[in-house]
DOKOL-572589 format. One record per residue (C-alpha): x, y, z. Coordinates in steps of 0.1 Angstrom, whole numbers, plus 5000, padded with zeros to 4 digits. Example, Ala and Ser with C-alpha at 12.3 -4.5 7.8 and 13.67 -1.06 7.14 Angstrom:
! residues 2
512349555078513749895071
This chain:
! residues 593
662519683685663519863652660520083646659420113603659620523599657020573566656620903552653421003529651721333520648521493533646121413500642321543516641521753553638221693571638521813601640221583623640121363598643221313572644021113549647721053536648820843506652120663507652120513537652320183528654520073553652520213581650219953604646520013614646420213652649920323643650720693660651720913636653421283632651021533608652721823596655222053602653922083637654221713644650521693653649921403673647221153649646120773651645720573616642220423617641720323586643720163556643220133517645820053500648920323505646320573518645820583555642720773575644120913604642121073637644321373647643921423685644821823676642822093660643922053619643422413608646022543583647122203575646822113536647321883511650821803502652121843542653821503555653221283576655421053595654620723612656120573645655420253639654220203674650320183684649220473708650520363742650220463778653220503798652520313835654820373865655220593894653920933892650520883878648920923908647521293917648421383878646221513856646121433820644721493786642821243763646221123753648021123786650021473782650321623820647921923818649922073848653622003824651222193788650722453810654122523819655222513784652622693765650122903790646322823796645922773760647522463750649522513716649622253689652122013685653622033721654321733736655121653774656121313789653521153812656421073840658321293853661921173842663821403869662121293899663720993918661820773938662520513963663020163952662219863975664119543960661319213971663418953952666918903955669918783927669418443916665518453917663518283888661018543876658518553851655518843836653419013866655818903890656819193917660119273919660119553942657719893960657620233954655620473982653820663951652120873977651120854011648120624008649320383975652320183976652920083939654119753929657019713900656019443880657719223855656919313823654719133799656718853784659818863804661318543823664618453836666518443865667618763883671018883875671019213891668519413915669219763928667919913959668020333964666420633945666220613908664220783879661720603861664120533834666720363851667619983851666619883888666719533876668819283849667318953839668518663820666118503799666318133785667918223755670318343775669818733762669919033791666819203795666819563817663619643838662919993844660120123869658020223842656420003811654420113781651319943770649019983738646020143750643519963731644419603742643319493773646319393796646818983805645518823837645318463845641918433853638718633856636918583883632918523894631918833912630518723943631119043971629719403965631219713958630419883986629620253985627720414015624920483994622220324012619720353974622720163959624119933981620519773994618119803962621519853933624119683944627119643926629719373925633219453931634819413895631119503879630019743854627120003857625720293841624120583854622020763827620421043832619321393815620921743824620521843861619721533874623021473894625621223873628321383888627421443921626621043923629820973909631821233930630221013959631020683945634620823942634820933975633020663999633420333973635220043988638520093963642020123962642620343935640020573912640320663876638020953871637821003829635921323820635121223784633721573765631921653799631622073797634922273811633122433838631322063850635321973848636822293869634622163893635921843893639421973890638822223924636921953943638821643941641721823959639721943984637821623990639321414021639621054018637520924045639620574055643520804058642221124061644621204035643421394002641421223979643721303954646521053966645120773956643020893922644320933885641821213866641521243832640321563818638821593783636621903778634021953751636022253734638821983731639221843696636821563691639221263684640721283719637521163734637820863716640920793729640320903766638620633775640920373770643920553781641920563816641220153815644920143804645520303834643120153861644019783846647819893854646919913888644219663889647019403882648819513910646319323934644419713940640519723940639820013910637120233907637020353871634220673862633620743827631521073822630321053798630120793774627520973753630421243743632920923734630020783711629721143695633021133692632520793671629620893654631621253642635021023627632320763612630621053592633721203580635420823576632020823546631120453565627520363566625820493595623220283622620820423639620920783647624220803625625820643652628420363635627220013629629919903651628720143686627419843704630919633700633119933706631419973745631519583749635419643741635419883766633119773795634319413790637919553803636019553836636219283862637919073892640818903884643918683898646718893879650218703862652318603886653518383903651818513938648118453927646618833938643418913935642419243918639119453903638519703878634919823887633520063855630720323861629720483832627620793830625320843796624021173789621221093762619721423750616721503764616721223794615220963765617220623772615620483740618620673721621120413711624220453736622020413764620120123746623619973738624920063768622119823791622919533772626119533780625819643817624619463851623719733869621220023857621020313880618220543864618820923873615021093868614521433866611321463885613021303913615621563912613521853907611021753940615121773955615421423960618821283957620021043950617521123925617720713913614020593904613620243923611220173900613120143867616520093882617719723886620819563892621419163876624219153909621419073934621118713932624918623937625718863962622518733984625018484000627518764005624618994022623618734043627218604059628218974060625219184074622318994082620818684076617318844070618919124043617818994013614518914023614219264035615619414000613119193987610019314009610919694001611219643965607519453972606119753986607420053966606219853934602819813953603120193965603420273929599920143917597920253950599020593937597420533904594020433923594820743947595221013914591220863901589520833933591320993962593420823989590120824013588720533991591320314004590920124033593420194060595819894057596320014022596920414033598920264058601120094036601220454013602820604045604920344055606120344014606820744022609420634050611320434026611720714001612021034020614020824054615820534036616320644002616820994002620721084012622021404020625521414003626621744019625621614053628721544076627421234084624421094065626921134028628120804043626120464057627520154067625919844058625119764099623520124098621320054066620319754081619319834113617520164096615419964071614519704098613120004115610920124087610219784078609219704117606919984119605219854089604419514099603619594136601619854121600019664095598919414124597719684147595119804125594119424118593419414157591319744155593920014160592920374153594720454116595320834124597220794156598920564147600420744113601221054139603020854164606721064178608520684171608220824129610021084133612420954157613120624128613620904103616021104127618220734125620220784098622021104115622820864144626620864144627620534133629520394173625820474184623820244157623419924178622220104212619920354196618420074173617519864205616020194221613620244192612819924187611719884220609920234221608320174191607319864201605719984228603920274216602120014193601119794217599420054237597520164209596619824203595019814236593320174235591820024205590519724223588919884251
C-alpha cells in the first residue's frame, strides 16, 4: 500500500490539542508526526485543509509554524506473539522497552515497537502446500508462554492456495507462509498483523449468550451472573473496592486470556497492579498469572489523549485473541477517566457540550466500545467459538451514579454490580448491594444453572432475592418500632436474612480458600441457609421456642461451610443437613411437650 505523506504547519496549541493547516491530503483517524520531535498525534477532526489533531504526548514548547507530517495510516495495533506478559502504554509502546531507552521518565517523541523483532519463536506449520485458505483460517502455533498457545491466523482478506509454509524459529517479521490468491498475485504471511484500533475486527456470527461467566464469587455468580461474552459495569465511589473485585475477577474468572486496561486510574492504584499481577498465581496451571494476561497501563499524570486511545488498543487486543477460539476477559478501570478524557478534547475541540460538559456523543462512544463485547464463531473455515467478556469500572465522583457515564453506561450494560460504600466501610466485601444490583443475564442462563448445577438453583436465587428484598423493609418497621414488635416468624426471617449476608455473601478475598467457590459449593451452602430457614420457619409454626432456636451450634457450623475445602463439600453438606435436621426436630418436640 503506497502510504499519501502530507505535510502542514502547526497554526493554534491547546494543550493536546493542535491544529495544522495544509493537510489536505491527510484522512480523518490518520496518525500523524508533530514537530521536530515526531510527537506521536491522531487527526480527529477535519475542516477544510486544517486538521484537529489529539497528541498522545505532552505539547509544551511546540508552536505555531512547526510541521506536521501524516502517515496516512489510522492508529493500529500490532497483534502477534509476544504480547502476552508485556506491558504497554495507551498507545501500545512497551513500558519495559521506554524504560530502557529513556529512564523512569519517559521522554517525548521515543518510540519502541510493540514486538520484539529479535526474538525468534517456534513455528508449528497446521496446513500443508497445496491447501486452499482463506481470512481467520490457522495456519500454524506458537507456545507464547507456558499456559497460551497462540494461533497464526490468515489475515483479513487473504485467500488462495498455499504455495509455501515454513516450519522452525523465526521473528515476527519473517514470511512463514506464501499464498497465491485468485488473481494469481503472491501474498507473504508473517506471524504478526496490524489492525486499526478503532474498528472492530470481523467474525462470522455473534452468538446468544446462553452459559455464564463463571467467577468464584459466590455474590456474582448466584444473585449477578454474567454471561460468557457479556458486558458489566462495576461503579462505585473511592474506597469501595473496584479493583480488588476486578483483581478477583482476573484471577478466578473462567477465561483464557485477560486484558487488564488501567484507563487514568492513579500511578500508585497502578504500581499495585503492576507488583501484584506478577505475583498472583493462576489457580488452573499454577503458573503466574501473568502468562496468560496482556496489561495496559495509563496513569493519571499521563497526557490526557492517551486514555482515549487505551481503551480500544486493549479491545484491539482481546478481539485478536478472542478470534482465536480463546474465552477473554477484558477490565477497563476506569471508564470515568476515558470519558474525562472525551469531555477534556470536546472542550478544547469548541463542540457543544451535553450534560455535565460531557460531549453530545458520550453515550454512542461506550456503545462503540462495549458493543465490541461478545461470543462469537470467528472466520474461518473451522467454525471456533470465542468470547470477549467486558467489565467496566466507573468511578463517578462522589459515588452518585446519576452522573452521566454511569447513566450512559447502564443503558448499554446487562449486568450492574453496585459497589456501596456503607457496605465497605461496615468491612463487607464484596461490598456489592443486592439490593440495587441486577443482572438482565438471569433469565437465559436459568436453563444453563439448572443442567449444570442443580435443578432447584434458580428457584433458590429466586427465593434469596425474595427474602433480602423482604429483609429490607422489616428493617424499616424495625428502625420505628423496634424488632420486639415483630412476631417471631418475621425476626426469624431477619436472622435467617443475616446468614445470607454475613455467610453467603460476604467473601474473604485474602482467604486461601474462601477467595474461591465453586458452583457445587455455593449450592450446597445456600441450600443450607435456605434449609435452616424453611425448617425453621415451620418449627415455630408448630410451637417451637424462637430463642433456641436462633442460638442453635448447626448456625455457626452452616456459616463455618464455606471454608470447607472444596473434595469435602458433598460429605460435610450431608452431615449438616442431617444434624441440622435433627436438632430442629427435637426442638420441635420440646416444644410440643
Amino acid at each position: 500500500m503506497t502510504q499519501k505523506v502530507n505535510q502542514g504547519k502547526i497554526v493554534k496549541v491547546s494543550g493536546p490539542l493542535v491544529v495544522a493547516e495544509g493537510m489536505q491530503g491527510a484522512d480523518m483517524f490518520d496518525v500523524v508526526r508533530v514537530g521536530e520531535q515526531g510527537l506521536i498525534g491522531e487527526i480527529i477532526e477535519m475542516r477544510g485543509g486544517a486538521a484537529s489533531i489529539q497528541v498522545y504526548e505532552e505539547t509544551a514548547g511546540l508552536g505555531p509554524g512547526a510541521k506536521v507530517v501524516t502517515t496516512g495510516v489510522p492508529l493500529s495495533v500490532e497483534l502477534g506473539p509476544g504480547m502476552i506478559e508485556s506491558i504497554y502504554d495507551g498507545i501500545q509502546r512497551p513500558l519495559t522497552e521506554l524504560l530502557k531507552i529513556s529512564g523512569s521518565n519517559i521522554t517525548r517523541g521515543i518510540d519502541a515497537k510493540p514486538l520484539n523483532r529479535e526474538k525468534k519463536w517456534t513455528f508449528v506449520p497446521t496446513v500443508a502446500v497445496g491447501d486452499e485458505i482463506e481470512a481467520g483460517d490457522i495456519i500454524g502455533t506458537v507456545q507464547e508462554t507456558i499456559i497460551v498457545e497462540l494461533k497464526i491466523m490468515v489475515p483479513y482478506r487473504i485467500k488462495g492456495i498455499v504455495r509455501e509454509i515454513k516450519s522452525g524459529d523465526f521473528t515476527v517479521e519473517d514470511t512463514v507462509c506464501v499464498v497465491e490468491t485468485p488473481d494469481g498475485k503472491m501474498e507473504d504471511i508473517t506471524m504478526m498483523q496490524k489492525w486499526p484500533v478503532r474498528k472492530g475486527r470481523p467474525y462470522k456470527e455473534k452468538l446468544v449468550p446462553e452459559m455464564p461467566l463463571l467467577t468464584g464469587q459466590r455474590v456474582i455468580d448466584t444473585m449477578f451472573p454474567i454471561a460468557k461474552g457479556g458486558v458489566a459495569a462495576v461503579p462505585g465511589p473511592f474506597g469501595s473496592g473496584k479493583t480488588v473485585v476486578q483483581h478477583q475477577l482476573a484471577k478466578w474468572a473462567e477465561a483464557d486470556v485477560v486484558v487488564y486496561i488501567g484507563c487514568g486510574e492513579r500511578g500508585n492504584e497502578m504500581t499495585d497492579v503492576l507488583m501484584e499481577f506478577p505475583e498472583l498465581k493462576d489457580p488452573k496451571s499454577g503458573e503466574p498469572l501473568m502468562k496468560r494476561t496482556v496489561l495496559i497501563a495509563n496513569t493519571s499524570d499521563m497526557p490526557v489523549a492517551a486514555r482515549e486511545a487505551s481503551i480500544y488498543t486493549g479491545i484491539t487486543i482481546a478481539e485478536y485473541y478472542r478470534d482465536m477460539g480463546f474465552s477473554v476477559a477484558l477490565m477497563a478501570d476506569s471508564t470515568s477517566r476515558w470519558a474525562e478524557a472525551l469531555r477534556e478534547m470536546s472542550g478544547r475541540l469548541e463542540e457543544m457540550p451535553g450534560e455535565e460538559g460531557y460531549p453530545a456523543y458520550l453515550a454512542s462512544r461506550l456503545a462503540q466500545f462495549y458493543e465490541r463485547a461478545g461470543r462469537v464463531i470467528s472466520l474461518g473455515k473451522d467454525g471456533r467459538e470465542g468470547a470477549l467478556s467486558a467489565i467496566g469500572a466507573v468511578s463517578p465522583p462522589g459515588g452518585d451514579i446519576s452522573e452521566p457515564v454511569s447513566q450512559a453506561t447502564l443503558r448499554i450494560v446487562k449486568v450492574f454490580w453496585s459497589l456501596d460504600a456503607s457496605l465497605a466501610y461496615s468491612r463487607h466485601f464484596p461490598a456489592i448491594n443486592w439490593l440495587n444490583s441486577y443482572s438482565l443475564y438471569v433469565d437465559r442462563l436459568a436453563k444453563w444453572f439448572a443442567d449444570n448445577v442443580d435443578k432447584d438453583f434458580p428457584a433458590m436465587r429466586s427465593e434469596t432475592m425474595k427474602l433480602l428484598q423482604e429483609e429490607a423493609e422489616l428493617q424499616e418497621i424495625v428502625q420505628l418500632v423496634g424488632q420486639d414488635a415483630l412476631s417471631f416468624s418475621d425476626q426469624f426471617k431477619l436472622e435467617s436474612c443475616k446468614s445470607i449476608r454475613e455467610d453467603y455473601l460476604h467473601q474473604n478475598a485474602f482467604h486461601d480458600i474462601d477467595t474461591y467457590a465453586s458452583m457445587n459449593k455455593q449450592n450446597r451452602l445456600l441450600r443450607l441457609i435456605l434449609e435452616y430457614y424453611r425448617q425453621g420457619s415451620d418449627a415455630i409454626e408448630k410451637g417451637a421456642d424462637y430463642h433456641p432456636l436462633v442460638n442453635l451450634p448447626i448456625r455457626e457450623t452452616i456459616g463455618r461451610f464455606k471454608y470447607i475445602e472444596e473434595k469435602d463439600v458433598d460429605a460435610e453438606y450431608d452431615r449438616v443437613l442431617e444434624e441440622l435436621t435433627k436438632n430442629i426436630s427435637d426442638l420441635v418436640n420440646e416444644g410440643g411437650e
